[in-house]
mmCIF file of the N, C-alpha and C atoms, coordinates in Angstrom:
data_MODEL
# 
_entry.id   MODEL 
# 
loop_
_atom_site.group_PDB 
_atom_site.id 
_atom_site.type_symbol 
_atom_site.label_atom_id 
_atom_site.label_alt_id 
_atom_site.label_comp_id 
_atom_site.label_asym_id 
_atom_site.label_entity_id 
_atom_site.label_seq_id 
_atom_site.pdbx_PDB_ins_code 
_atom_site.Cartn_x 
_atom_site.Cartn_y 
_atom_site.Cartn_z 
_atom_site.occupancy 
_atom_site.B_iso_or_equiv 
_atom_site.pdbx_formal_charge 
_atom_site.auth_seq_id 
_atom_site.auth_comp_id 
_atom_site.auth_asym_id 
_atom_site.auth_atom_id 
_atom_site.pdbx_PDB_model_num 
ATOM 1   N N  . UNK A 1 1  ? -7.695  -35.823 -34.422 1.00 0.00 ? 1  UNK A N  1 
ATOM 2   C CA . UNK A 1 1  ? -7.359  -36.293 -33.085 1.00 0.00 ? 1  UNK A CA 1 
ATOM 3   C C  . UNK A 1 1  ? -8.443  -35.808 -32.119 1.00 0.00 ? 1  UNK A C  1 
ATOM 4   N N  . UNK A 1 2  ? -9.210  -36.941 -31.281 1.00 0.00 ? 2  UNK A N  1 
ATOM 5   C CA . UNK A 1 2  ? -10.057 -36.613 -30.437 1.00 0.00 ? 2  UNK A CA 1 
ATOM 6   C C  . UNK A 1 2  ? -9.343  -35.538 -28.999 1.00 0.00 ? 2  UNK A C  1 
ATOM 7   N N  . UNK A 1 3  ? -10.200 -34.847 -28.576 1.00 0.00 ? 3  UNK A N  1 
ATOM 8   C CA . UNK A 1 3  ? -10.172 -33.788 -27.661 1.00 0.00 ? 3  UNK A CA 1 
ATOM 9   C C  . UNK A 1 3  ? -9.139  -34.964 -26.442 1.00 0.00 ? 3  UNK A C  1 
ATOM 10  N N  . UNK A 1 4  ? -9.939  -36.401 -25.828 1.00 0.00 ? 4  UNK A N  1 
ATOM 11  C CA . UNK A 1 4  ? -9.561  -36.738 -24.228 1.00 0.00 ? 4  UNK A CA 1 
ATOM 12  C C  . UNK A 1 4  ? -8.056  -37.416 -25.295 1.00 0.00 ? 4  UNK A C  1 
ATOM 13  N N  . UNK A 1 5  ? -7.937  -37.517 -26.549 1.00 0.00 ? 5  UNK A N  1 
ATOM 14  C CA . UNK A 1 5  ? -6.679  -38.575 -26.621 1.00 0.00 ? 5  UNK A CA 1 
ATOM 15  C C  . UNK A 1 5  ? -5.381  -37.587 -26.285 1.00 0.00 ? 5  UNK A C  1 
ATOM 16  N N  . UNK A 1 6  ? -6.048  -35.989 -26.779 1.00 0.00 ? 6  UNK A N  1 
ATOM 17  C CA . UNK A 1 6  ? -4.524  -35.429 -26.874 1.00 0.00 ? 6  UNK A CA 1 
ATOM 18  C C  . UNK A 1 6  ? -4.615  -34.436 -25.773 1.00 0.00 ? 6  UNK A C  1 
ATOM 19  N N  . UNK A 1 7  ? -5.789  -34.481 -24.736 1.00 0.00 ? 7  UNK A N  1 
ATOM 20  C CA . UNK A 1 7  ? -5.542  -34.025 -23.543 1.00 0.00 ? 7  UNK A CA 1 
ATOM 21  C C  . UNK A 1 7  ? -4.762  -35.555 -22.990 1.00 0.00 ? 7  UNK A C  1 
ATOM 22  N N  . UNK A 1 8  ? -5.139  -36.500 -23.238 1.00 0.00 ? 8  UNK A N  1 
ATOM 23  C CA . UNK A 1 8  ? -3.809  -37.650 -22.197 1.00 0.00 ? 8  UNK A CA 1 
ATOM 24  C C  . UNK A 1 8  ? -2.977  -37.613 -23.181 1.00 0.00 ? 8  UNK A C  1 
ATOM 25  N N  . UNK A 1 9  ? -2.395  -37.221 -24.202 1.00 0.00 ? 9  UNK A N  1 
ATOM 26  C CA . UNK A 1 9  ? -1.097  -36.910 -24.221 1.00 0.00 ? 9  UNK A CA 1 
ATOM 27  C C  . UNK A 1 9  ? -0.205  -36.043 -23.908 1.00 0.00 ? 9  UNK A C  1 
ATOM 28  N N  . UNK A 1 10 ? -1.152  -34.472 -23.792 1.00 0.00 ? 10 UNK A N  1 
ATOM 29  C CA . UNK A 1 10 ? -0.616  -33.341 -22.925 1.00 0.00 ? 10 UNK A CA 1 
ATOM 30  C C  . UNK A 1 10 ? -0.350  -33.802 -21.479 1.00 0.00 ? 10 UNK A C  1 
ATOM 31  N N  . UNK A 1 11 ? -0.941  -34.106 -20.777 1.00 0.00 ? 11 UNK A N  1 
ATOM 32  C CA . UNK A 1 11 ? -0.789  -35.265 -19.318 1.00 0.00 ? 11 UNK A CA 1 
ATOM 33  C C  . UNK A 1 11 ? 0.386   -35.808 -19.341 1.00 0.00 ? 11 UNK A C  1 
ATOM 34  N N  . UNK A 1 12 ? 0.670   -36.789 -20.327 1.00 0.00 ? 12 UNK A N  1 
ATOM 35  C CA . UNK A 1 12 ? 1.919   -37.490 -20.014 1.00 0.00 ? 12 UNK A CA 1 
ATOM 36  C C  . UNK A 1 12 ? 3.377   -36.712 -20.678 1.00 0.00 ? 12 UNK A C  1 
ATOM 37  N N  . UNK A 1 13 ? 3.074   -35.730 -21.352 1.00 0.00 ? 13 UNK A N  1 
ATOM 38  C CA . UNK A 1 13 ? 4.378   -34.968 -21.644 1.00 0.00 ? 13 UNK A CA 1 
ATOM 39  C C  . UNK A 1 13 ? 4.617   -34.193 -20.321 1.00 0.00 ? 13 UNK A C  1 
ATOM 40  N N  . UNK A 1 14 ? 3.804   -33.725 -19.772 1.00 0.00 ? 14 UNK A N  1 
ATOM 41  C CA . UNK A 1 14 ? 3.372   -32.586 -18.378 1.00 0.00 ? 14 UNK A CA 1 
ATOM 42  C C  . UNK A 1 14 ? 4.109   -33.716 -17.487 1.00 0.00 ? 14 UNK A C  1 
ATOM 43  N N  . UNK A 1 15 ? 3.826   -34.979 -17.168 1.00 0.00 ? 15 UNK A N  1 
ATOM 44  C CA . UNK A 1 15 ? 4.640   -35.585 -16.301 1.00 0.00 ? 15 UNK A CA 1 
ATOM 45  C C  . UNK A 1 15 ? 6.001   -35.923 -16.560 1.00 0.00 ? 15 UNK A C  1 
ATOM 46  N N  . UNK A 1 16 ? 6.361   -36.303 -17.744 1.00 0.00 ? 16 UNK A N  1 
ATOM 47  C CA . UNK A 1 16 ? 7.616   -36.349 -17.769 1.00 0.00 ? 16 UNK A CA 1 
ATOM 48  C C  . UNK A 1 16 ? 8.897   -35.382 -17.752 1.00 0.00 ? 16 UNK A C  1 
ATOM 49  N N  . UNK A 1 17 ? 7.700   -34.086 -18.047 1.00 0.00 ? 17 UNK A N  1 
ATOM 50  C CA . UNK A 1 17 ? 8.906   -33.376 -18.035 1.00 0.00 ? 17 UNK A CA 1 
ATOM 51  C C  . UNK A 1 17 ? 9.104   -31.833 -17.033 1.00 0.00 ? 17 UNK A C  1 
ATOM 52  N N  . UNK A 1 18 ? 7.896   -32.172 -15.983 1.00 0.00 ? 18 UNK A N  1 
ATOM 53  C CA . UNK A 1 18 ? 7.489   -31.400 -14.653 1.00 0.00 ? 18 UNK A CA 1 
ATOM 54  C C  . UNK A 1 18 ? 8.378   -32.520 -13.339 1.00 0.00 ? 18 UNK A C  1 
ATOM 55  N N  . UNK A 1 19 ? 9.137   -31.622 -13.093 1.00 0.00 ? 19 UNK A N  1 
ATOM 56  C CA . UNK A 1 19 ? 9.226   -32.139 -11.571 1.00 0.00 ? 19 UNK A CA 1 
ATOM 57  C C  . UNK A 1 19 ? 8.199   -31.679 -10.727 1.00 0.00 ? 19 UNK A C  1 
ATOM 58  N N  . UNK A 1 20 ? 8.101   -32.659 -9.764  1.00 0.00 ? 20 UNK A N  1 
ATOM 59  C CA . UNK A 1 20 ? 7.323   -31.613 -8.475  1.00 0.00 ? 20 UNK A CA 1 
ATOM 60  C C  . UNK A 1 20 ? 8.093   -31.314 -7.566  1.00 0.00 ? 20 UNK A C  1 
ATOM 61  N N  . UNK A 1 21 ? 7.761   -30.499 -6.638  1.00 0.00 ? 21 UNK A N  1 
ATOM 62  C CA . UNK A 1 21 ? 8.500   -29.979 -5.851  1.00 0.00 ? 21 UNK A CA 1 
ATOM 63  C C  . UNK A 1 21 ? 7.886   -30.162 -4.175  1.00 0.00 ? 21 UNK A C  1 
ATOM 64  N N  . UNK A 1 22 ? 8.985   -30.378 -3.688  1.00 0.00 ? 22 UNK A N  1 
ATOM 65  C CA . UNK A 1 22 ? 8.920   -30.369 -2.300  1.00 0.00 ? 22 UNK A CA 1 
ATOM 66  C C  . UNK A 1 22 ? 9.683   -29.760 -1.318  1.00 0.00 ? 22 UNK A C  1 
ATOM 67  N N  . UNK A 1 23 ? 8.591   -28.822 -1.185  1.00 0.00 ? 23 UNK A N  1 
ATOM 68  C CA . UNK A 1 23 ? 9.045   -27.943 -0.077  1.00 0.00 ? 23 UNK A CA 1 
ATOM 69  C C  . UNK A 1 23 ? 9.519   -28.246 1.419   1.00 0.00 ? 23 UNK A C  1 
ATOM 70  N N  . UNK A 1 24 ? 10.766  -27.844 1.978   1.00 0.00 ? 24 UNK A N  1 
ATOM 71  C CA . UNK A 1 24 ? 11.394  -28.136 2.984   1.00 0.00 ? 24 UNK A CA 1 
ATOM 72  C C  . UNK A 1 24 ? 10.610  -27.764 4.478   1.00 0.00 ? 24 UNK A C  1 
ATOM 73  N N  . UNK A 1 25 ? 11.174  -29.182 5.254   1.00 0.00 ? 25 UNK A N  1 
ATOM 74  C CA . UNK A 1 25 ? 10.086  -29.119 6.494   1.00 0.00 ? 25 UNK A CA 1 
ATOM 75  C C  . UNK A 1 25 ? 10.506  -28.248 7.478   1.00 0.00 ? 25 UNK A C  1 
ATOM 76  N N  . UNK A 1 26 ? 11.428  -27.601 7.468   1.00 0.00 ? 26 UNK A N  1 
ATOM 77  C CA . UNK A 1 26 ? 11.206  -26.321 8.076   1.00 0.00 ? 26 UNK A CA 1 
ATOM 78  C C  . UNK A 1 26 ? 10.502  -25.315 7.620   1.00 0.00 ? 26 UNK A C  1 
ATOM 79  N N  . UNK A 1 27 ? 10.185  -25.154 6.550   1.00 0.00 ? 27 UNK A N  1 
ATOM 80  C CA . UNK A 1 27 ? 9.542   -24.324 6.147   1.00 0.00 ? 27 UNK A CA 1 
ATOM 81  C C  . UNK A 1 27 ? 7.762   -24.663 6.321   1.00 0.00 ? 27 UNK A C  1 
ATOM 82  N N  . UNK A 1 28 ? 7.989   -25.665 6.192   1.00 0.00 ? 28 UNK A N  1 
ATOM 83  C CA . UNK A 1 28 ? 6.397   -26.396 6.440   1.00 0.00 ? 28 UNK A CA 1 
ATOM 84  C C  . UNK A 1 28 ? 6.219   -26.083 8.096   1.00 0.00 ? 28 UNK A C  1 
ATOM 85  N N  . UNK A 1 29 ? 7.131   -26.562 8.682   1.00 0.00 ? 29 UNK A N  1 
ATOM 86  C CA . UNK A 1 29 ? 6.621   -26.243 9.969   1.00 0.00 ? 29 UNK A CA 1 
ATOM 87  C C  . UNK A 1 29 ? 6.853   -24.445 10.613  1.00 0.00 ? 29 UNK A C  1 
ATOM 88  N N  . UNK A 1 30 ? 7.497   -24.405 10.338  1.00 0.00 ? 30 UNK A N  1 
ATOM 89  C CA . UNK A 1 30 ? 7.490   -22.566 10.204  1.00 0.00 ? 30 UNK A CA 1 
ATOM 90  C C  . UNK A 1 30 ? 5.937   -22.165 9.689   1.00 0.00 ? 30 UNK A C  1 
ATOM 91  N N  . UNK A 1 31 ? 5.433   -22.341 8.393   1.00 0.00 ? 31 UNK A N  1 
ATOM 92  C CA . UNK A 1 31 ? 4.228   -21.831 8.178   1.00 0.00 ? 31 UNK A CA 1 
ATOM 93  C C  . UNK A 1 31 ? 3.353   -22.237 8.675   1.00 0.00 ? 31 UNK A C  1 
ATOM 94  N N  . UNK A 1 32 ? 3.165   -23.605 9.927   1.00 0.00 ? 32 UNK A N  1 
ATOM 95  C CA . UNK A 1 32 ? 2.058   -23.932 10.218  1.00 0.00 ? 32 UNK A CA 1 
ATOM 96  C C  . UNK A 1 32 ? 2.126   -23.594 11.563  1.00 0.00 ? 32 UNK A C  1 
ATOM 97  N N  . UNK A 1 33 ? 3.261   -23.201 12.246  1.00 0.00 ? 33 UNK A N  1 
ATOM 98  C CA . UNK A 1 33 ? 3.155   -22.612 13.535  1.00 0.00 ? 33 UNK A CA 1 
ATOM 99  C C  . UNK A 1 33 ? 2.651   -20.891 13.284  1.00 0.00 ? 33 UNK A C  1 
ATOM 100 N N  . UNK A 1 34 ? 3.130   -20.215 12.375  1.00 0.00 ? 34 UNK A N  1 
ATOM 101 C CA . UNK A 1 34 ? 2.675   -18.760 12.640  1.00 0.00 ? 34 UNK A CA 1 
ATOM 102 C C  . UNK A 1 34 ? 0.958   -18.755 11.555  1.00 0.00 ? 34 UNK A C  1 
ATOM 103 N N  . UNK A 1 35 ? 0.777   -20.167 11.487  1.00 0.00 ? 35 UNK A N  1 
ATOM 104 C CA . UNK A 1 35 ? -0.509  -19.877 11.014  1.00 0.00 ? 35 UNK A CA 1 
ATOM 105 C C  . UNK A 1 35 ? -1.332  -20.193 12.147  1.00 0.00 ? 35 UNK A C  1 
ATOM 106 N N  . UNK A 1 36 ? -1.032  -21.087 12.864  1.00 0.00 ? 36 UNK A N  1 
ATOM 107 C CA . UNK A 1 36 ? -1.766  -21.527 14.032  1.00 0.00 ? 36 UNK A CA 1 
ATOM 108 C C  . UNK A 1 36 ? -1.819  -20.506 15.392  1.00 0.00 ? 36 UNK A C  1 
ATOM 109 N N  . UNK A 1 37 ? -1.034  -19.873 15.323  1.00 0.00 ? 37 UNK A N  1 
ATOM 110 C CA . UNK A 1 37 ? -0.633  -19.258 16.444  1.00 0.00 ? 37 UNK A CA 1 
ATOM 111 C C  . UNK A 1 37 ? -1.109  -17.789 16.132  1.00 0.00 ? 37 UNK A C  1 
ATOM 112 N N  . UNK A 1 38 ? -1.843  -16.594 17.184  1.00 0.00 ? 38 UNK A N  1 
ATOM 113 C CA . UNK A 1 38 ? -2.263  -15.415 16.524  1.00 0.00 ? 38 UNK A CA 1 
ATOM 114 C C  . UNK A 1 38 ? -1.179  -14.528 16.551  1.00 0.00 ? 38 UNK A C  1 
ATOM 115 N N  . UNK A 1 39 ? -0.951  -13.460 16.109  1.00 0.00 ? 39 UNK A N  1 
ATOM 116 C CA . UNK A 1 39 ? -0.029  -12.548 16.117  1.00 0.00 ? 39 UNK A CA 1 
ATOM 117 C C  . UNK A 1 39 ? -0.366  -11.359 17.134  1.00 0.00 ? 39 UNK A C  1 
ATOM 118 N N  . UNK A 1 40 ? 0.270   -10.755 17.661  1.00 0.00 ? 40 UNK A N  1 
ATOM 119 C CA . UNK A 1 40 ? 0.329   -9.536  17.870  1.00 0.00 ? 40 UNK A CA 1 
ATOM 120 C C  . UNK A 1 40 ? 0.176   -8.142  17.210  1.00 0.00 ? 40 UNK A C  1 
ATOM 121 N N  . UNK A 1 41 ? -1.048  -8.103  17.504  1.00 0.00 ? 41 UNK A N  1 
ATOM 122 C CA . UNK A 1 41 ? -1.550  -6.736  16.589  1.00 0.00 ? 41 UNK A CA 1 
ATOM 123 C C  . UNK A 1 41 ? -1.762  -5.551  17.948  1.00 0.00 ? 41 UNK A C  1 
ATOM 124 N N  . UNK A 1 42 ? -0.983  -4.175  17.512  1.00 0.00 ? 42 UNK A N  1 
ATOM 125 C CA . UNK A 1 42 ? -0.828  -3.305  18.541  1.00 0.00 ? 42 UNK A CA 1 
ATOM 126 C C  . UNK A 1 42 ? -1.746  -1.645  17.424  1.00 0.00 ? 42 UNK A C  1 
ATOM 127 N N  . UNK A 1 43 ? -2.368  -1.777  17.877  1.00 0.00 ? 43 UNK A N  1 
ATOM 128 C CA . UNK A 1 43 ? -3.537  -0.398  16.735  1.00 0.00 ? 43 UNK A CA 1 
ATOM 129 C C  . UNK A 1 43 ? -2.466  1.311   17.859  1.00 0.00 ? 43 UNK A C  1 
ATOM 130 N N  . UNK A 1 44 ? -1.738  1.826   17.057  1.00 0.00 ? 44 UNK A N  1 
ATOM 131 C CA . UNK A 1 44 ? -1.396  3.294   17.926  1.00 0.00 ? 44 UNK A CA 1 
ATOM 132 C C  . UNK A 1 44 ? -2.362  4.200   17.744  1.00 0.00 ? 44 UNK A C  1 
ATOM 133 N N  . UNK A 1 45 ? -2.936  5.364   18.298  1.00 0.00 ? 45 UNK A N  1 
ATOM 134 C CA . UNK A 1 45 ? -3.953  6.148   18.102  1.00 0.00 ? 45 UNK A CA 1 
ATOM 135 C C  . UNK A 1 45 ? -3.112  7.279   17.703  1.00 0.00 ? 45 UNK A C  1 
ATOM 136 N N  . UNK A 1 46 ? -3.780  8.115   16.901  1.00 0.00 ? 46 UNK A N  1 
ATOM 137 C CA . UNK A 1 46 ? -3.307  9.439   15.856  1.00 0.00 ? 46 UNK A CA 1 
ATOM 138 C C  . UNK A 1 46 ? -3.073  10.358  17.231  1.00 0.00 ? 46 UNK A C  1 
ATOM 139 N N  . UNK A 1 47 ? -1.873  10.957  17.908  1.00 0.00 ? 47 UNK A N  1 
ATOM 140 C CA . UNK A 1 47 ? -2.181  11.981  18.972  1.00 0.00 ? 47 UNK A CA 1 
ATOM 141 C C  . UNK A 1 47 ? -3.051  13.354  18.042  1.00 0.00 ? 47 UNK A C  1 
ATOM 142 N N  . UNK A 1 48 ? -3.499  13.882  18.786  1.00 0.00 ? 48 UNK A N  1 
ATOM 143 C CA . UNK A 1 48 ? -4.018  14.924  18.651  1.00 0.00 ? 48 UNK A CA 1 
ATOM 144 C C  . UNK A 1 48 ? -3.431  16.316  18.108  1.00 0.00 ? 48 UNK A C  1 
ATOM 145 N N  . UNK A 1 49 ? -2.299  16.215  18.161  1.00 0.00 ? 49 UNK A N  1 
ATOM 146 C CA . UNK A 1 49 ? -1.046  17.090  17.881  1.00 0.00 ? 49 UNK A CA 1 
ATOM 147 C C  . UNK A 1 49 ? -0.846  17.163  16.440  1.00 0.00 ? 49 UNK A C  1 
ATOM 148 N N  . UNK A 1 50 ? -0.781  15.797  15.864  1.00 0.00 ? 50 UNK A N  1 
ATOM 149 C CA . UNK A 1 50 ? -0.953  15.294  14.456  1.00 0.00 ? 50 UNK A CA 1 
ATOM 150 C C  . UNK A 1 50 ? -2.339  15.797  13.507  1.00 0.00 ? 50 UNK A C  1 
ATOM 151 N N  . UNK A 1 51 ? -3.316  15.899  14.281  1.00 0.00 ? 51 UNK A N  1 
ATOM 152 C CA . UNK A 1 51 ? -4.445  15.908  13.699  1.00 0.00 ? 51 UNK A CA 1 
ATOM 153 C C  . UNK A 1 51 ? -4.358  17.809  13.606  1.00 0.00 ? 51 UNK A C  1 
ATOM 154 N N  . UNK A 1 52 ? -4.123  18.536  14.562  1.00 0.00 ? 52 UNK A N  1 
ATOM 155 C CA . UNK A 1 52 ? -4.291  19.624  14.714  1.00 0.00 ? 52 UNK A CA 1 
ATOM 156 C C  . UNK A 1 52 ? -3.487  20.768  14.163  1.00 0.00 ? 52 UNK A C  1 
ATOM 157 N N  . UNK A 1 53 ? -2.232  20.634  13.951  1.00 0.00 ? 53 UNK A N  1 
ATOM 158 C CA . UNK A 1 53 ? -1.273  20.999  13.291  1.00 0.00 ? 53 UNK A CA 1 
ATOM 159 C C  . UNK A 1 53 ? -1.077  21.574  11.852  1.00 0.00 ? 53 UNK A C  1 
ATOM 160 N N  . UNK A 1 54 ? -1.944  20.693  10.822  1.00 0.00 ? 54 UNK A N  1 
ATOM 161 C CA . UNK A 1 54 ? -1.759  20.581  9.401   1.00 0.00 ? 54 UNK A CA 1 
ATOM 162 C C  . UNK A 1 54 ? -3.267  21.809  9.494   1.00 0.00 ? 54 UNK A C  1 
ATOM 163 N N  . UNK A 1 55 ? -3.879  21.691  10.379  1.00 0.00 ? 55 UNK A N  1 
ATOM 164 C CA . UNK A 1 55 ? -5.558  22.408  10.419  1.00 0.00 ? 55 UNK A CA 1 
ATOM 165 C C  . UNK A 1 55 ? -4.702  23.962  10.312  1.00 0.00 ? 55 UNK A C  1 
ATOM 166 N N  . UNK A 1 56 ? -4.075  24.482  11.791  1.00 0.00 ? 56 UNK A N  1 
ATOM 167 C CA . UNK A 1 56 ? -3.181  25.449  11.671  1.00 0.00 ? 56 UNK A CA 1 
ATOM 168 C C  . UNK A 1 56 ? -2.233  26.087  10.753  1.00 0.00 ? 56 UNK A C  1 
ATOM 169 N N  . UNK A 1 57 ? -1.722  25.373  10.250  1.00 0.00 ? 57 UNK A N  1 
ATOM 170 C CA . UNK A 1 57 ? -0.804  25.701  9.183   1.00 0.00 ? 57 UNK A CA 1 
ATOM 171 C C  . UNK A 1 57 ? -1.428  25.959  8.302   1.00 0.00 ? 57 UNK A C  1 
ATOM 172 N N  . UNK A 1 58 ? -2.849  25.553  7.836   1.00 0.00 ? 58 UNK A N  1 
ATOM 173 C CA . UNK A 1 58 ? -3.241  25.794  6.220   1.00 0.00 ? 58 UNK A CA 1 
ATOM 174 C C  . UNK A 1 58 ? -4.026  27.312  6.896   1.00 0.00 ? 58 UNK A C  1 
ATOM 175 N N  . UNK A 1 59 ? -3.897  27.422  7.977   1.00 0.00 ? 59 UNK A N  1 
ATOM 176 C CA . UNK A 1 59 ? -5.322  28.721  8.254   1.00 0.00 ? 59 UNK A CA 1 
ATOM 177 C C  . UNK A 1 59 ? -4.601  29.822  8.245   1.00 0.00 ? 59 UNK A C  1 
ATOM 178 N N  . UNK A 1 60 ? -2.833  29.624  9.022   1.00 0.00 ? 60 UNK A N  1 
ATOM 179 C CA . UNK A 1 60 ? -2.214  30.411  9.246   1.00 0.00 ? 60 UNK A CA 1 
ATOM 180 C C  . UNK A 1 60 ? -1.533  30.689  7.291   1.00 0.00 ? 60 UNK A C  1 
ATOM 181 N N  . UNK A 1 61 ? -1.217  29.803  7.170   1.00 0.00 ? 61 UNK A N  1 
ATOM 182 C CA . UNK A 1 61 ? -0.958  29.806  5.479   1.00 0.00 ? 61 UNK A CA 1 
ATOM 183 C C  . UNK A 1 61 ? -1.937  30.527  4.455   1.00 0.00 ? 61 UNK A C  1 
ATOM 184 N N  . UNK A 1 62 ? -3.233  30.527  4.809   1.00 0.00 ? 62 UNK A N  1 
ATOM 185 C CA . UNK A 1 62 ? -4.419  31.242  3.619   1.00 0.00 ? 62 UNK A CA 1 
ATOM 186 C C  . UNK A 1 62 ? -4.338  32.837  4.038   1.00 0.00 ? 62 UNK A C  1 
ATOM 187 N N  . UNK A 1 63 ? -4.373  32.773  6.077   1.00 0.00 ? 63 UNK A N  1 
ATOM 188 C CA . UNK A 1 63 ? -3.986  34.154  6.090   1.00 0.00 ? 63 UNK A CA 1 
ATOM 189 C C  . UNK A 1 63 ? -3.204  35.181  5.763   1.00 0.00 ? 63 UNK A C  1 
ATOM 190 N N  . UNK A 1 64 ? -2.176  34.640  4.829   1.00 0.00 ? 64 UNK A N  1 
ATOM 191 C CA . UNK A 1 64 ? -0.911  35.219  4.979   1.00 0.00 ? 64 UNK A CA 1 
ATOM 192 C C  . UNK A 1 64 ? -1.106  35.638  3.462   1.00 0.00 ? 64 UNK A C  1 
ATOM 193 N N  . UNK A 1 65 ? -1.439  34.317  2.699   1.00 0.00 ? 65 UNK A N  1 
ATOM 194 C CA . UNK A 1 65 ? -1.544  34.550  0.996   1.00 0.00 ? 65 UNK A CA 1 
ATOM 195 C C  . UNK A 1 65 ? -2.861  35.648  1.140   1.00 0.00 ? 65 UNK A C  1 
ATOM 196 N N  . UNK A 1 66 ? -3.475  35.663  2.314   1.00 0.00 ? 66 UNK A N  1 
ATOM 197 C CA . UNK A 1 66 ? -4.605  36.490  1.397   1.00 0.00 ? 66 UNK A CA 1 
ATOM 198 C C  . UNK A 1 66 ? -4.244  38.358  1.949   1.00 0.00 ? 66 UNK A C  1 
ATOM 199 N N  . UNK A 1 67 ? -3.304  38.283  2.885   1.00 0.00 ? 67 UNK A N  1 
ATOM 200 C CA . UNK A 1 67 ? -2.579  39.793  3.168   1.00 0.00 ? 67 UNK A CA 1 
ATOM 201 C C  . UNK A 1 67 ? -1.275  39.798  1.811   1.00 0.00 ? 67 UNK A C  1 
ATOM 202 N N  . UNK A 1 68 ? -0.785  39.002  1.744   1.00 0.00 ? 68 UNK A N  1 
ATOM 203 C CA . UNK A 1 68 ? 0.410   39.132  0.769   1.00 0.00 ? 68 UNK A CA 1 
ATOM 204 C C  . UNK A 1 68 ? -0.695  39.806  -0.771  1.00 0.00 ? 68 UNK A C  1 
ATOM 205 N N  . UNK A 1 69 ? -1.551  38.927  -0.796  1.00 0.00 ? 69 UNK A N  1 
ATOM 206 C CA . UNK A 1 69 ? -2.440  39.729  -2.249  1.00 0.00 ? 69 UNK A CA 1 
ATOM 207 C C  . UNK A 1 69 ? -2.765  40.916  -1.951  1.00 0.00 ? 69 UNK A C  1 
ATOM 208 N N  . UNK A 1 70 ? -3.615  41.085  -0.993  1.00 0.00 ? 70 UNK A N  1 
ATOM 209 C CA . UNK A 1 70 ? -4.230  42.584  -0.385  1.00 0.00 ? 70 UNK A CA 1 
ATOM 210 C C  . UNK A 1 70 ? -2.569  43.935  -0.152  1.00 0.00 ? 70 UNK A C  1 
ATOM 211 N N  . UNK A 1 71 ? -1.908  43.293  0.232   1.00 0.00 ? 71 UNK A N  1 
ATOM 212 C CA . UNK A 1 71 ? -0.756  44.277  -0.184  1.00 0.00 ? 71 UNK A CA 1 
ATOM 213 C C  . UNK A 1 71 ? -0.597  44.858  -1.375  1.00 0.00 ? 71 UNK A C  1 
ATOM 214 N N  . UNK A 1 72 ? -0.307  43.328  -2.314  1.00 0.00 ? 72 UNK A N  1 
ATOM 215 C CA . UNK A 1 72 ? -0.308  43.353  -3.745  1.00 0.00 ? 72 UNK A CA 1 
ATOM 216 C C  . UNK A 1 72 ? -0.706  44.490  -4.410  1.00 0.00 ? 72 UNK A C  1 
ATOM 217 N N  . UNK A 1 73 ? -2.041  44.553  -4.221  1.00 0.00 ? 73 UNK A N  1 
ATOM 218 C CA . UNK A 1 73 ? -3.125  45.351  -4.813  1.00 0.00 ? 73 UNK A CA 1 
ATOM 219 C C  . UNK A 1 73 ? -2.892  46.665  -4.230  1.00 0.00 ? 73 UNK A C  1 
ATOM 220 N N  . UNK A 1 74 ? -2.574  46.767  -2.913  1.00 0.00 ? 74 UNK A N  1 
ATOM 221 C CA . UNK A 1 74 ? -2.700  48.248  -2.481  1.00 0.00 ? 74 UNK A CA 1 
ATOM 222 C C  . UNK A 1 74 ? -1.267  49.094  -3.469  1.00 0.00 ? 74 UNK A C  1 
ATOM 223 N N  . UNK A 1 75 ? -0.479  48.429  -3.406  1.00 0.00 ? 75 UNK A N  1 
ATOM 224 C CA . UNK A 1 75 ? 0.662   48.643  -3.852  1.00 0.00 ? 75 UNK A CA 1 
ATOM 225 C C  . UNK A 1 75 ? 0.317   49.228  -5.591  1.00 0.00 ? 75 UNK A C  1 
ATOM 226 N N  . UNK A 1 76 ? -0.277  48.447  -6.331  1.00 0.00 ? 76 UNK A N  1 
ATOM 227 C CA . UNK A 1 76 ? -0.164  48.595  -7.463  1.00 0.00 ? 76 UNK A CA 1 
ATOM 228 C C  . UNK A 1 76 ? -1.590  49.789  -7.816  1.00 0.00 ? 76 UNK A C  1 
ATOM 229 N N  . UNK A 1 77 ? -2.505  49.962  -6.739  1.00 0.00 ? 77 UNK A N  1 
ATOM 230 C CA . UNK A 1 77 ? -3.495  50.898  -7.180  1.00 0.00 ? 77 UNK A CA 1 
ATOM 231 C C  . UNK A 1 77 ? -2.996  52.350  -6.395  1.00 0.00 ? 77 UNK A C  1 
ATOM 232 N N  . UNK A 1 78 ? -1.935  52.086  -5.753  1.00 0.00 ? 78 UNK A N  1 
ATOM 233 C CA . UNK A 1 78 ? -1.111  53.739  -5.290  1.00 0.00 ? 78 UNK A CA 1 
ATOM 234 C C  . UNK A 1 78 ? -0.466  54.379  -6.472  1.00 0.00 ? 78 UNK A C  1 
ATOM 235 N N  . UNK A 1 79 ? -0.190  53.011  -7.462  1.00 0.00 ? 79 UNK A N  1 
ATOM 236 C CA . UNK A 1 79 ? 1.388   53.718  -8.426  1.00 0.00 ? 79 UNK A CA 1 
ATOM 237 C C  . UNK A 1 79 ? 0.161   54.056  -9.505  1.00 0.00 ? 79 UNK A C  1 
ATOM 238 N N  . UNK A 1 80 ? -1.190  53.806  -9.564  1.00 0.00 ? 80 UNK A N  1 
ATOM 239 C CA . UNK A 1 80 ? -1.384  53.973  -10.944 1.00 0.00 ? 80 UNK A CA 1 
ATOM 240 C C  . UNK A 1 80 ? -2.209  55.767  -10.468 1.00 0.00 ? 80 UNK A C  1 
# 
C-alpha cells in the first residue's frame, strides 16, 4: 500500500469519526475582549523593612551561635 493511498484513508477514518468542535460565543467574545483590551498591571515595591530584617536576624542569630559555642568550650576546658 502506497504512503498518499493510506494517508487518504487515515483522513477519511479521522473525519468520520472526529467531531469538531465549536466553541461557544460567549466564550469567543469573552477571549477577544480581554485580549484586545490591556490589563491592569500594578508592580508593589519590596518596603525596606522586608529587605532589612532577615539581614538582622541572621547577624543577630550567628552572634549568639558563636557565644553559645565560646561558652561551650569555656565550660568544658574548666572541668578538664
Amino acid at each position: 500500500m502506497s504512503d498518499e493511498k493510506y494517508l487518504g484513508n487515515l483522513e477519511e477514518e479521522l473525519m468520520f469519526s472526529l467531531n469538531p468542535v465549536e466553541p461557544r460565543r460567549e466564550f469567543i467574545s469573552r477571549l477577544k475582549h480581554q485580549l484586545v483590551t490591556p490589563s491592569e498591571v500594578t508592580i508593589d515595591k519590596p518596603s525596606r523593612l522586608n529587605q532589612f530584617l532577615p539581614a538582622v536576624a541572621g547577624i543577630l542569630g550567628g552572634i549568639l551561635l558563636i557565644w553559645v559555642i565560646r561558652r561551650i568550650f569555656s565550660h568544658i576546658t574548666k572541668l578538664s
